[in-house]
Structure formats: structure tokens, C-alpha cells
VMD Tcl script that draws the C-alpha trace (Angstrom):
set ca {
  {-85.72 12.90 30.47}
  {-89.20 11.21 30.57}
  {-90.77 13.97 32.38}
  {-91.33 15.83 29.12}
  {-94.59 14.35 26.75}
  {-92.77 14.46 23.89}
  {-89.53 12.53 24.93}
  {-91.70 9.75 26.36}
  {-93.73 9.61 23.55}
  {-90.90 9.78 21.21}
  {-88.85 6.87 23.42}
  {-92.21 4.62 23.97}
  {-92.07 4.80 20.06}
  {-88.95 3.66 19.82}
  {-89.04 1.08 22.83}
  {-92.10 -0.24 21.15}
  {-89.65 -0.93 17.79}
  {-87.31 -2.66 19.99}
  {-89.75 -4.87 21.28}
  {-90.88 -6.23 17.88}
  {-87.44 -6.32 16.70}
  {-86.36 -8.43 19.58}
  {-89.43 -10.80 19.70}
  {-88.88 -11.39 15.97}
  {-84.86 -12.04 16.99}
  {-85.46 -14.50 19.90}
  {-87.80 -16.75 17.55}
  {-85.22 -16.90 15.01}
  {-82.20 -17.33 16.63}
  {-83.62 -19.59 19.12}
  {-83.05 -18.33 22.78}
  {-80.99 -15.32 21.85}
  {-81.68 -11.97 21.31}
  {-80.89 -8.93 18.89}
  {-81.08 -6.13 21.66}
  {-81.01 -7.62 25.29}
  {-77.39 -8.06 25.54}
  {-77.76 -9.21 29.49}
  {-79.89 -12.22 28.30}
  {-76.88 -12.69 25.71}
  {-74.14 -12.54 28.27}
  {-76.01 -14.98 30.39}
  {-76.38 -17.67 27.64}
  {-72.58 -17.15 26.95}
  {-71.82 -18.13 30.67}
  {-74.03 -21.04 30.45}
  {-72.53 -22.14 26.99}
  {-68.93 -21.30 28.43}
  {-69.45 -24.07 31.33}
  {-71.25 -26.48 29.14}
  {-68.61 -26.26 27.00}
  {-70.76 -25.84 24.51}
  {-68.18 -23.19 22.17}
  {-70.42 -22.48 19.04}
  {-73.53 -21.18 21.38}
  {-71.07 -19.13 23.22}
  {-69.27 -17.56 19.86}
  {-72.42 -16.89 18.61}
  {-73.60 -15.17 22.16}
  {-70.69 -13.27 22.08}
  {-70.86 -12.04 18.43}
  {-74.37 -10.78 18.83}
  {-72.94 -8.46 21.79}
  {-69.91 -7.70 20.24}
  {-72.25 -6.28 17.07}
  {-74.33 -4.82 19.77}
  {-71.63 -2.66 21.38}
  {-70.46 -1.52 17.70}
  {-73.72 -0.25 16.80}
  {-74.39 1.43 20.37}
  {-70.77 3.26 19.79}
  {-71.55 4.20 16.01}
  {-74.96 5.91 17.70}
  {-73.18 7.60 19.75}
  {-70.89 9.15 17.26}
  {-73.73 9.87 15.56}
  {-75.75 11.88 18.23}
  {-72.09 13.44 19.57}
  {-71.23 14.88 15.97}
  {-72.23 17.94 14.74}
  {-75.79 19.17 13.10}
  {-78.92 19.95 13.78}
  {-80.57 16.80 12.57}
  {-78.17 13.80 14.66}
  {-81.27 12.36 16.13}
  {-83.38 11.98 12.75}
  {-80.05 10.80 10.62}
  {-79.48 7.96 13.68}
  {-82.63 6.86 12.97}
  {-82.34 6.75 9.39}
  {-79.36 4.90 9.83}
  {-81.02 2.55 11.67}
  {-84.29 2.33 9.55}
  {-81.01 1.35 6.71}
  {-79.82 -0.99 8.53}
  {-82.93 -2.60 9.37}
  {-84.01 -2.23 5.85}
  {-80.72 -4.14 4.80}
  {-81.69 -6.83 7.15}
  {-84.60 -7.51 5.48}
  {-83.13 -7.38 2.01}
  {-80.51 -10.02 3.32}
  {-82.72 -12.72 4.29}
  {-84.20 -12.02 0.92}
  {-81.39 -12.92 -1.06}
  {-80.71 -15.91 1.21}
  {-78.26 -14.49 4.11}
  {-80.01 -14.52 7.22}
  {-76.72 -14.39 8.88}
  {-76.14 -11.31 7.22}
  {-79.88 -9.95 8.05}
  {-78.81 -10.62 11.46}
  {-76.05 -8.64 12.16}
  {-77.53 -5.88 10.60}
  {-80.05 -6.11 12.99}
  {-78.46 -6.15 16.48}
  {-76.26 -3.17 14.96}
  {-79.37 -1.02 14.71}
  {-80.84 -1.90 18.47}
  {-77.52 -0.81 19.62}
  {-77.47 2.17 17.43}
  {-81.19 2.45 19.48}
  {-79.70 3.34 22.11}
  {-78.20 6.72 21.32}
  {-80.64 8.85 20.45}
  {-81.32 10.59 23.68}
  {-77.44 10.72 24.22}
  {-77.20 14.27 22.76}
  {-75.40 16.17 25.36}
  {-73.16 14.06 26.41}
  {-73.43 11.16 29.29}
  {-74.89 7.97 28.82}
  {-78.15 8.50 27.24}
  {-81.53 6.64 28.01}
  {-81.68 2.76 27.10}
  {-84.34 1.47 24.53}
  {-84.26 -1.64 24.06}
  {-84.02 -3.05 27.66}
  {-85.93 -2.12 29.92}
  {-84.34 -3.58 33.69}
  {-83.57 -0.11 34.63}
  {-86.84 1.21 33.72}
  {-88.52 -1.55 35.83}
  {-86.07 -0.64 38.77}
  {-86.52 2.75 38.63}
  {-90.78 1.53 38.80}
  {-90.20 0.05 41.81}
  {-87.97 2.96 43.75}
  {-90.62 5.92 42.66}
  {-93.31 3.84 43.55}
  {-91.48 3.69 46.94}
  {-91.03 7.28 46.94}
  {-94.68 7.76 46.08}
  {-95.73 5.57 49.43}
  {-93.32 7.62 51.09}
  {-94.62 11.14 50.72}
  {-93.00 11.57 46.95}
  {-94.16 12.78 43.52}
  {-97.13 10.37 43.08}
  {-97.05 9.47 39.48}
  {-93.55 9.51 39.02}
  {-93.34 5.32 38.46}
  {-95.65 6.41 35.44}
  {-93.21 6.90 32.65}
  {-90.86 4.01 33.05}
  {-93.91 1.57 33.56}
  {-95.06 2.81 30.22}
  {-91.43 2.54 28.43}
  {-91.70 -1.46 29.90}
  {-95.67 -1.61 28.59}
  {-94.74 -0.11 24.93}
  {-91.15 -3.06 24.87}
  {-93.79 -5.74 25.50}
  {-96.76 -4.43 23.17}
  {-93.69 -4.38 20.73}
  {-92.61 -7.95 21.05}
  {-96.15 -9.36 21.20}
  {-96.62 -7.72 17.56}
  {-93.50 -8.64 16.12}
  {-93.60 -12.41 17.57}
  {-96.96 -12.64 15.48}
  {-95.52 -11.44 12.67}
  {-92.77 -13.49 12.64}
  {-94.24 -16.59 12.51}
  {-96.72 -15.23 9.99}
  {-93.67 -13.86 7.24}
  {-90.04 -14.66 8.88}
  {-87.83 -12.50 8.72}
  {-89.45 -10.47 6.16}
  {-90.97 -8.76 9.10}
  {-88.22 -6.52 9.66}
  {-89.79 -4.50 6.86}
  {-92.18 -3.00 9.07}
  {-89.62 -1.93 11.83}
  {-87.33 -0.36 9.25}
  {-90.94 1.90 8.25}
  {-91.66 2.74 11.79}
  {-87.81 3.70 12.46}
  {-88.12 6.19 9.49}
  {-91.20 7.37 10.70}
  {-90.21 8.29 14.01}
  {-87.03 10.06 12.52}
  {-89.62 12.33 11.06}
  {-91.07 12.71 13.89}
  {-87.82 13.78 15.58}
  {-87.10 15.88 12.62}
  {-90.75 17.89 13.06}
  {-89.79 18.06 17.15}
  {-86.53 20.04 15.88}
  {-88.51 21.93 13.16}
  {-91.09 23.38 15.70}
  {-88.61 24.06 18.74}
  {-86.54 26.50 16.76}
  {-89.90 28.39 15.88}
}
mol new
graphics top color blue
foreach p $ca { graphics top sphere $p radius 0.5 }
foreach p [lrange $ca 0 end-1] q [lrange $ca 1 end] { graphics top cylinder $p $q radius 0.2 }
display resetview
């Protein structure tokens, strides 16, 4: 799927987003994340045997959100239309948009869920055709799958092949770096500028569409 220039562009975009979501997410919620649900499922085990219940519920509510938004992508992407890519990621740029809006009027809880919903929504939009998609806002698999091409490379394979995943792992770091800055500059607020980038790369998506029926 990252062979072609335009998917990896399109997905580094998108990775990027996930970044600065999640770097803005960790800050807030101290130690827990809005889209790296392994991180999450590791502070519920800790919590679990330190018996330490209310970190643990609120682990396991952020994942539980997570896994709704990831299957409401997914219905999205495995529906019918032309457009199911660019209307996930207006859904998301919605829901990230309502996020924002809620810590305005005072419900950061709120602003919250709203927020992991849309990283798992994330997740779907290279789902069309079925299977299980690429993942977008974690990037252990991409750094895995670094590490076997570059063996591959060494070994006589495609030499460049470690390429594309390296860069998916470069643009989710770039990402957090920006949005941890701008969270401590403006809070929560912050999430204004992912909801504008999420509706900019559903235009994007909607233009790829546009010119590949032409």
C-alpha cells in the first residue's frame, strides 16, 4: 500500500495528525494516550495490580472509545459511494472539531472522548476493500516492518524498501513534537488545528478520486 507516492503521502499526512493529536492527549491526560491503545492496555495492567481502579477505568474507557471509533471507520470506508475516504475524514475533522468546542464550554471530558473516537476512526481509511487496513496512529508495525526490509535489503532484497514505513514513524513523531508545543502554548484549544488539517486531507482524498476517474 505504501509503494504508491500518493498513498504514502496521503498516510504520512494523516500519521503526522495522529502524532499531534496524541502528543497533545498524553500531556493532558497525564500518561495516557488518545490513539496508542497498546500504551493504554499497558497502564490498565499496571493500574489493575496496583489496585489502583480509577486509572484502570479510565485506561480502559479510552480503548473502549478507541475500538468504537476504529469500527464506525470501518463502516464508513465498507459502505457504499464514491467519496467513503473523504466523508471518514470529515467525520473525523467533526469530531475533532467537537472536541475542541467541548473544552470550550468547559467539558474536557467530553473533548476527550471525542477525540480518541476520531484516531480510531484514523484508522480506516485505507480499509477500502476489505481486510484490515493500514494503521495510523501507531506506528510498532511500521517500525517492525523497518527492521525486516532493512534485513531483506542486506540480504540481496529491494534496497529502499525500509523507506516508507521509516517515513510513516518520522511524520508520527514530527506530529507529536508540534502538537506537544502547542499544547502547552493553548490547551486543548489546539485540537483546532488537527480538525483543519483532517478536512484538508479529505480534500485531498477527494481530488485523488476526482483525477483517477479522468
Amino acid at each position: 500500500m505504501l509503494q504508491s507516492r500518493s498513498n504514502l503521502v496521503l498516510a504520512c499526512g494523516l500519521s503526522a495528525i495522529a502524532g499531534y493529536v496524541d502528543g497533545i492527549g498524553f500531556i493532558h491526560l497525564g500518561g495516557l494516550f488518545v490513539s496508542f491503545m497498546s500504551g493504554n492496555s499497558t497502564r490498565l495492567g499496571v493500574s489493575t495490580a496496583e489496585a489502583d481502579w480509577p486509572k484502570a477505568l479510565h485506561a480502559l474507557t479510552l480503548i473502549g472509545l478507541f475500538v468504537v471509533g476504529a469500527g464506525i471507520g470501518s463502516l464508513i470506508v465498507l459502505g457504499q459511494g464514491r467519496h467513503r475516504q473523504p466523508l471518514l475524514l470529515v467525520v473525523e475533522a467533526a469530531l475533532l472539531a467537537g472536541g475542541a468546542v467541548c473544552y470550550g464550554l468547559g467539558w474536557p471530558e467530553c473533548a476527550i472522548a471525542a477525540i480518541v473516537l476520531a484516531m480510531g476512526l484514523e484508522n480506516a481509511v485505507f480499509q477500502i476493500g476489505g481486510g484490515a487496513g493500514l494503521g495510523l496512529t501507531y506506528v510498532t508495525g511500521a517500525l517492525v516492518k523497518v527492521g525486516q526490509t532493512l534485513a531483506l535489503a542486506l540480504t540481496g532484497g529491494p534496497r529502499w524498501a525500509w523507506l516508507p514505513n521509516l517515513l510513516l514513524w518520522l511524520a508520527l513523531v514530527v506530529g507529536s513534537v508540534v502538537g506537544a508545543s502547542a499544547y502547552y502554548r493553548i490547551n486543548l484549544t489546539a485540537i483546532w488545528f488537527a480538525a483543519a488539517a483532517a478536512l484538508f486531507m479529505s480534500a485531498l482524498f477527494a481530488l485523488r478520486a476526482r483525477a483517477s476517474r479522468h
